[in-house]
N, C-alpha and C positions, 0 to 999 in steps of 0.2 A: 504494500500500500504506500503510494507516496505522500508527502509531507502535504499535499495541498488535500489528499482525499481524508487526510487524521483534522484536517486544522478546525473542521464543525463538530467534529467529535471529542473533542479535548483528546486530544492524541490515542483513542480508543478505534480499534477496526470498524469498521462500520459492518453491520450483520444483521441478521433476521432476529427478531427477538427472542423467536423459539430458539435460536440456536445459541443466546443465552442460557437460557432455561433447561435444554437438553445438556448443556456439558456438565448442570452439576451432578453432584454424587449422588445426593440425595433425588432428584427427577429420575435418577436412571436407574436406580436399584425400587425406585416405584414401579418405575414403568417395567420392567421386569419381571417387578412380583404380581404385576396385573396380569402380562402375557402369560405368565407361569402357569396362574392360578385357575385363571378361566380352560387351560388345558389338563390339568389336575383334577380340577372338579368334573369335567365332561368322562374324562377318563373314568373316575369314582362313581360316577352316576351312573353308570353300565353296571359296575355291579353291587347298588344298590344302597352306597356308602355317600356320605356326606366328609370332607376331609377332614372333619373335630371326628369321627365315626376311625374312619378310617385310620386316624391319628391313636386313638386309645385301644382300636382292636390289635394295632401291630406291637405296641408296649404288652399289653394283656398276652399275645400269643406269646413273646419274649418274657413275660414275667410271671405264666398264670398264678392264678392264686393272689396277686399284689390287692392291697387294701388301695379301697378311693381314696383315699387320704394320698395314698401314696402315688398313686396318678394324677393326682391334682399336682402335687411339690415337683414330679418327674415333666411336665407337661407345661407349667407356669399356666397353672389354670382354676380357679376358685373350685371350690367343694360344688355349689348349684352346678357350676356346669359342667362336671363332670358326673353326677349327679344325672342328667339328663342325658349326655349322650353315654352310659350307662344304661339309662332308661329306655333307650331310642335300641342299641344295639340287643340287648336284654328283649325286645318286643319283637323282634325281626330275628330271635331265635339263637344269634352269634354269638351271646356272652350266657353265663347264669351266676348267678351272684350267690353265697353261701355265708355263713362265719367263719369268721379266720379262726385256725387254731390255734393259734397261737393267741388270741386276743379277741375276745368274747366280743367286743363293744365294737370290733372294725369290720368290716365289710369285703370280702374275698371277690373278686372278680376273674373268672376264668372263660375259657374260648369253650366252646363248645366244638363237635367234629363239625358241624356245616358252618362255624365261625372259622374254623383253620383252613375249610376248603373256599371260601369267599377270600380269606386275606391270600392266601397263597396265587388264587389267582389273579387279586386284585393288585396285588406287590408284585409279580411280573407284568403286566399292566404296566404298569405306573414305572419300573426299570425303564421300558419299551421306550412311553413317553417321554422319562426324563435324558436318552440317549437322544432319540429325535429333536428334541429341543435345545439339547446341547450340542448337536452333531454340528451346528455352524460353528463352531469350534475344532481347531484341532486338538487330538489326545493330550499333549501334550499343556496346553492352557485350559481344557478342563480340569486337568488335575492339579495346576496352581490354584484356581478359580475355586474347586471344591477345598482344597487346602486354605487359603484364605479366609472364605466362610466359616470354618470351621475355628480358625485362630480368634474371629470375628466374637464369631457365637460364646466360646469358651471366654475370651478376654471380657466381653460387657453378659453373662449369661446371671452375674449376683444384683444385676441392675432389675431385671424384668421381677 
């Protein structure tokens, strides 16, 4: 750009305003988690999950038996709404809920067989899409990219 096209700009490039807005960090990691999400949930919705659904069935298959309580604290998620998608999974047959043995007053949540054969299929699924979604990427920068998130998550995860 030369000195005459900065001189209305206070020596600033002259640009589309969107393409302020898209360089920040914050607009792109939105925009992102929109594209993401809207392919996430279509995904889920095939077979028959909601992604809070889909979120506590894969810890529950991982952890059966885990008290609400403790999918609440693993999930960064209040007791109601865990509570309810609990409720939601529990009514579509996936989970069944029991007393803990260990502790009279907690609430056991475990996968049922048509719960392991929903998530099993629904978590290849959801591999498929998050390859395709990432495939604009070479291997190589998704495996920084998941690495970074990961740094991300773990560095601010005592904030949420």
């Amino acid at each position: 750009m030369s000195a005459e096209q900065r001189a209305g700009t206070g020596g600033r490039a002259e640009r589309e305003p969107m393409e302020a807005v898209a360089e920040r960090f914050g607009f792109q990691v939105k925009r992102v988690q929109l594209l993401f999400a809207g392919r996430y949930a279509e995904t889920l919705e095939r077979h028959g999950l909601s992604p809070g659904e889909f979120t506590v069935l894969t810890l529950v298959g991982e952890e059966p038996g885990a008290s609400q309580r403790h999918l609440g604290r693993q999930l960064y998620i209040d007791r109601t709404s865990v509570v309810s998608l609990v409720d939601a999974l529990e009514s579509k047959e996936l989970v069944v809920r029991s007393r803990s043995a260990t502790d009279r007053r907690a609430i056991a949540v475990a996968p049922t067989a048509a719960g392991r054969r929903v998530l099993d299929r629904a978590t290849a699924e959801v591999r498929d899409m998050e390859e395709d979604f990432l495939g604009v990427l070479p291997a190589a920068r998704r495996a920084v990219l998941r690495g970074a998130l990961t740094e991300l998550v773990r560095a601010y995860s005592d904030e949420v």
